[in-house]
C-alpha positions in Angstrom: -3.0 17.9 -25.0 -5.9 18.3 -23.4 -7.2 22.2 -22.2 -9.0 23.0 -19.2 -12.4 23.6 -20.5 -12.1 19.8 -21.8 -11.5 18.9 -18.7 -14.9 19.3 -17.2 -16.7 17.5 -19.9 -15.2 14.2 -19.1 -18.1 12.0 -16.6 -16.1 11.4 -13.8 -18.4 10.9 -10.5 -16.7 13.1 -8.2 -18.1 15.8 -6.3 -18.3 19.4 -7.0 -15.1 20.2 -4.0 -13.3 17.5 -5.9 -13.8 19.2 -9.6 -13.1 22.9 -7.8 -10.1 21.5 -6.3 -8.7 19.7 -9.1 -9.6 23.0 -11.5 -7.0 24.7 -8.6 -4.6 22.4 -8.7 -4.4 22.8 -12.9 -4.5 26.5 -12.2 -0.9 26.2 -10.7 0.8 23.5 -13.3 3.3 25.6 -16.0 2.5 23.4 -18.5 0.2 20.9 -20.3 2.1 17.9 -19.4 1.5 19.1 -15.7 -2.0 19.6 -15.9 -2.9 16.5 -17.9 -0.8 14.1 -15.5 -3.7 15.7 -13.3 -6.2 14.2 -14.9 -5.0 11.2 -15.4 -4.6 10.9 -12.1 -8.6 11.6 -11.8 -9.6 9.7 -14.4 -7.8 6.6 -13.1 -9.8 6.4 -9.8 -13.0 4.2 -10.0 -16.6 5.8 -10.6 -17.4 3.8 -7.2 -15.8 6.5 -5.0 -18.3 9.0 -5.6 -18.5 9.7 -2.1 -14.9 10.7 -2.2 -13.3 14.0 -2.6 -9.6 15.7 -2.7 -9.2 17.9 0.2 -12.4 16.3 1.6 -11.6 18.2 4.8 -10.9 21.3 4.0 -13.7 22.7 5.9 -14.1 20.6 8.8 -10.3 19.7 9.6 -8.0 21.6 7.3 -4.9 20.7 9.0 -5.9 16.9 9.5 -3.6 15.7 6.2 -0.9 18.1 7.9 -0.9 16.6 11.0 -0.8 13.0 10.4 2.2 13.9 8.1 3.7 15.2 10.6 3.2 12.2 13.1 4.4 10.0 10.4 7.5 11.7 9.7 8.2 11.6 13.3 8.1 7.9 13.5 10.0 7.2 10.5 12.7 9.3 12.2 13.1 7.6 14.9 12.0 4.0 13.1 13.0 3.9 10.0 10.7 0.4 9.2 7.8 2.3 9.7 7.3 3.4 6.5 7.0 -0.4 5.3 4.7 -1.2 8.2 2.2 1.4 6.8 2.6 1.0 3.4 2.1 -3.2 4.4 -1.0 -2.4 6.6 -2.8 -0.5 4.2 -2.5 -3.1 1.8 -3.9 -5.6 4.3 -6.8 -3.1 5.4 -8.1 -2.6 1.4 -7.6 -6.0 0.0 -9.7 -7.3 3.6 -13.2 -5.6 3.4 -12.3 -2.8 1.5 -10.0 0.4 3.0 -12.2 0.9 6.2 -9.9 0.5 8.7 -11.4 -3.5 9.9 -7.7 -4.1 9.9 -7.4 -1.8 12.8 -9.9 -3.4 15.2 -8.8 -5.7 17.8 -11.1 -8.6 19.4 -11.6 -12.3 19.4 -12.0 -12.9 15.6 -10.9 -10.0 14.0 -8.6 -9.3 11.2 -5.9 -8.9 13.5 -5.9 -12.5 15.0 -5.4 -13.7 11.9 -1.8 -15.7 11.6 -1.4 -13.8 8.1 -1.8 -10.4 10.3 0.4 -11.0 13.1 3.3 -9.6 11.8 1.8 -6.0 11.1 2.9 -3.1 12.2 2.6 0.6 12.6 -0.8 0.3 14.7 0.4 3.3 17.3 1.7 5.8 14.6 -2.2 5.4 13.5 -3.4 5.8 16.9 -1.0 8.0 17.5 -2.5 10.2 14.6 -5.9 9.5 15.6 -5.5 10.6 19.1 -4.2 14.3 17.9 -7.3 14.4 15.4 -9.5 13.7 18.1 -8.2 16.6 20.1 -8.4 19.0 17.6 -11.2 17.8 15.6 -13.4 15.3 17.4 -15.2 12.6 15.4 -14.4 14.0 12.3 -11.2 12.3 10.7 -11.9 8.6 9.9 -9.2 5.7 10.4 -9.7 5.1 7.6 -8.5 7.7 5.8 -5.6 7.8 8.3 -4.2 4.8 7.2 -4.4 6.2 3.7 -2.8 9.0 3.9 -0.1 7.5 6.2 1.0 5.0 3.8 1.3 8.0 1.1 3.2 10.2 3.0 5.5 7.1 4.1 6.5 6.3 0.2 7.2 10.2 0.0 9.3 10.2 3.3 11.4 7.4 1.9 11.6 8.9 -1.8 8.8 8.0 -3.5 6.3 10.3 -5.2 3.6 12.7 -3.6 0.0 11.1 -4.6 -2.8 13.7 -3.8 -5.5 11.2 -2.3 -9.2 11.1 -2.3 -10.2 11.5 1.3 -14.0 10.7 2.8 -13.8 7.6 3.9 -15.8 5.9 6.6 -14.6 3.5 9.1 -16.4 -0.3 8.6 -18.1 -2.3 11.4 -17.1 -6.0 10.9 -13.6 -7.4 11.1 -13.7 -11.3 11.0 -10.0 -13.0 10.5 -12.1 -15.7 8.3 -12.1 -13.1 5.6 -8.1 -12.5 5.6 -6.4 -15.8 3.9 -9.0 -15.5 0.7 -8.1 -12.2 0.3 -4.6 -11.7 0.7 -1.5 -12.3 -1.5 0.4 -15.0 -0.3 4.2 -15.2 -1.0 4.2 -18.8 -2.8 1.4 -17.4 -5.2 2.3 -17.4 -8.8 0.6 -15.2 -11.5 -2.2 -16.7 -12.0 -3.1 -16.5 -8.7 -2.3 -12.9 -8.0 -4.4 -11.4 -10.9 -7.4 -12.9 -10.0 -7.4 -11.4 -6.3 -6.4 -8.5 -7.9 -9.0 -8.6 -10.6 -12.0 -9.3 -8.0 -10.8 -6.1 -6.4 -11.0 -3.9 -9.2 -7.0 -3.8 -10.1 -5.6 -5.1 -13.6 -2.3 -6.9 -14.4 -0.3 -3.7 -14.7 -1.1 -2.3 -11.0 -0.2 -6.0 -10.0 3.2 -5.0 -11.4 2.8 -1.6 -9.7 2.0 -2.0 -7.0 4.0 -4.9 -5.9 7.1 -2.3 -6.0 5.9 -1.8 -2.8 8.3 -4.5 -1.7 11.1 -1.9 -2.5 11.0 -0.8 1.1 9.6 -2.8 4.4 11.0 -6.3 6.1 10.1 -10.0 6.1 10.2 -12.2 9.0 12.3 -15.6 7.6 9.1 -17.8 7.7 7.7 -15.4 4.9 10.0 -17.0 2.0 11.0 -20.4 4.0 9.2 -22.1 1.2 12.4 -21.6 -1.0 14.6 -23.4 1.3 14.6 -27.1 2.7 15.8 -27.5 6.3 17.4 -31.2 7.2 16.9 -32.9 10.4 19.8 -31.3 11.7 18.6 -27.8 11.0 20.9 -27.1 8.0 19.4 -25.3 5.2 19.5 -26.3 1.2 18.1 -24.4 -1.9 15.5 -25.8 -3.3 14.5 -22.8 -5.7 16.3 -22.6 -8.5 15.2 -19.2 -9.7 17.0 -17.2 -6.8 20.4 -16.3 -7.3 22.9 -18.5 -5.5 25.3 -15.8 -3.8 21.7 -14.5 -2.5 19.8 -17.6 -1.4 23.5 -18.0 0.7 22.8 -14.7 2.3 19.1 -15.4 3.1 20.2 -18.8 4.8 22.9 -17.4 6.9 20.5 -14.9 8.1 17.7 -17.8 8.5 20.1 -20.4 10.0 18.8 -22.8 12.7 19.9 -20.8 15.7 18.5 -17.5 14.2 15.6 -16.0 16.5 11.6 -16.1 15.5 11.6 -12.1 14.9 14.5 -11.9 13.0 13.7 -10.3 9.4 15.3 -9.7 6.2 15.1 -6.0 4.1 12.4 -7.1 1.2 15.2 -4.8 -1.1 18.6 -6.2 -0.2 20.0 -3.2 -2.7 18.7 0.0 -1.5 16.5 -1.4 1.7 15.4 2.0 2.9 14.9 4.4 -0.1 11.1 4.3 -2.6 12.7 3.1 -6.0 12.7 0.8 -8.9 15.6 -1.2 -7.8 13.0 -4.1 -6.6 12.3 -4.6 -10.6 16.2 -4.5 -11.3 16.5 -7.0 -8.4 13.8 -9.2 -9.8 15.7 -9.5 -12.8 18.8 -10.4 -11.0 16.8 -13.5 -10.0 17.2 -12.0 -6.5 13.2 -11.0 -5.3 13.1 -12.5 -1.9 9.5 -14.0 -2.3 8.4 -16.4 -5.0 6.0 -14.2 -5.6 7.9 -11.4 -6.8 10.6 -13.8 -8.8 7.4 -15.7 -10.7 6.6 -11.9 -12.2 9.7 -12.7 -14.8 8.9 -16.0 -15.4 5.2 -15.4 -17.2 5.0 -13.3 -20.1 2.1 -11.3 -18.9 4.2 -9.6 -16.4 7.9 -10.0 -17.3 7.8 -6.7 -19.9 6.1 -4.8 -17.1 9.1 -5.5 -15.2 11.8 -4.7 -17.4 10.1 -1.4 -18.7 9.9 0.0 -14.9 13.6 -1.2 -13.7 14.8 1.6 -16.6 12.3 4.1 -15.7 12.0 5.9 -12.4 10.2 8.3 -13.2 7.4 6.0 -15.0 7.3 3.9 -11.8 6.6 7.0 -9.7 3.6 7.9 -12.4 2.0 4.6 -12.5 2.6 4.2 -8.7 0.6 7.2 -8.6 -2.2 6.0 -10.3 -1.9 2.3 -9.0 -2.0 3.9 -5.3 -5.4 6.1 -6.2 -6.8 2.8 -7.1 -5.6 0.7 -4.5 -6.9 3.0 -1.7 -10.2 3.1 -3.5 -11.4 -0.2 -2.9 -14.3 -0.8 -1.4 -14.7 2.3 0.6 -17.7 2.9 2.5 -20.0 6.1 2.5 -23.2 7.3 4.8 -24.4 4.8 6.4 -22.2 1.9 5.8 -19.7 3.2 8.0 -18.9 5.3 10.8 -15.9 7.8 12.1 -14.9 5.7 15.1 -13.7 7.8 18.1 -11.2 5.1 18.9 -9.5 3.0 15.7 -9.1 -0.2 17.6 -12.7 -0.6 18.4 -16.2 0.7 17.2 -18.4 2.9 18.4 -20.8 2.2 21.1 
């Protein structure tokens, strides 16, 4: 194991709150496994968020991670699909642009108007977070970083592991819908096709695994996964994917029938729709992932292990989650100059 003086030798480009924090934070772990689960945790963040920091607002807003937890546990009370919306949105926001909140801005041509976007939810609880920053600490919380740290404390609220984010992002200027469709994961992608979006931002075949457990919690309207279905003239539905499980494809298609409404939507984890777990792996395997996308992850060698190694382990999914998320939420954040801390999240400043 490692000891703490070790710990400050390795180069990792954080600042000097970030390395007193994280020396804190050790201070309080009982054991090595503790502390070095810690640094793993550091050292799995990219070099590029050197701008960056845990508890990057300790001086200027110290309850500003408490109160949008608190916002966010409030809507997930009363909604319980929040937690998916925000967990959904921030993947949106970080694979479009980086994690600068463009996903948040609305106007002709932005992210939003994009088809792929449409569906996306949980705009007020951000705004809703944003407005009590603003009260207590004017332009000093990005949107950014809300949408961060509401889509970690919504895995937590539904069962899923605490991940202490960096925080210090700024809030990006452009938003243009053209850049959504080349940048998103689209449910009929296979592997191929998902690692090399994921590779161009910065993310390697195992947080492709990761990180699409995120489909353990959230909804899907039926248009999402009609591609695994053929609809006759008459409206009737047929099967047409062979690798979903039959009893479930029947379910899907009663749900989906001709006469069912536009907004209806299906839980992404038929199992345990509500609850942060590793039953989306276990359902996988069943041959019962609702899109192709998650059922091709068993049928290419590069990923099927992955998938079999987290549906036994909980507790490994919740550490590489962990990990996974500190990258995800890294990507292309912006710093200084390249951003600013809007004072509304749906529009920039004037």
């Amino acid at each position: 194991m490692l000891s703490e003086d070790q710990i400050l030798l390795f180069p990792v480009s954080f600042s000097d709150t970030t390395t007193d924090l994280f020396m804190a934070k050790t201070a309080l772990c009982s054991d090595d496994i503790c502390k070095s689960f810690l640094l793993l945790l550091v050292l799995s963040v990219p070099a590029s968020t050197v701008a960056l920091s845990f508890g990057f607002y300790a001086a200027t807003c110290p309850a500003a991670e408490f109160m949008v937890r608190n916002i966010v546990r409030s809507a997930s009370s009363v909604d319980p699909t929040v937690p998916g919306k925000l967990l959904r949105l921030l993947f949106h926001d970080c694979f479009v642009e980086g994690c600068d909140a463009s996903v948040l801005l609305q106007g002709n041509g932005t992210e939003r108007t994009d088809p792929g976007n449409k569906s996306l939810g949980g705009f007020e609880v951000i705004d809703s977070a944003k407005s009590n920053l603003e009260f207590f600490c004017p332009q000093t919380v990005s949107c950014a970083d809300i949408v961060v740290l509401a889509a970690r404390d919504a895995v937590e609220f539904t069962g899923g592991p605490f991940v202490q984010v960096l925080t210090g992002r700024r809030d990006g200027k452009i938003s243009a819908a053209s850049n959504v469709r080349p940048n998103i994961v689209d449910t009929s992608f296979s592997v191929d096709q998902m690692m090399a979006l994921f590779s161009s931002k910065g993310l390697s075949a195992d947080d492709l695994v990761v990180l699409s457990g995120a489909h353990t919690i959230g909804t899907a309207h039926c248009s999402a996964f009609s591609d695994r279905f053929r609809r006759d003239p008459n409206g009737r539905m047929s099967l047409v994917d062979a690798s979903l499980d039959g009893s479930y494809a029947n379910e899907l298609m009663r749900r989906c029938s001709a006469g069912a409404a536009s907004a209806v939507t299906v839980e992404n984890d038929p199992a345990t729709a509500a609850v942060f777990d590793n039953q989306y792996y276990k359902n996988i395997l069943s041959h019962k992932g609702l899109f192709q996308s998650d059922s091709v992850l068993i049928s290419d060698g590069r990923t099927r292990a992955r998938v079999e190694s987290l549906a036994e382990d909980q507790i490994g999914f919740f550490e590489s989650w962990a990990q996974s998320f500190l990258k995800l939420s890294s990507i292309g954040v912006k710093s200084g100059d390249e951003g600013e801390i809007r004072l509304s999240c749906s529009s920039n400043n004037v």
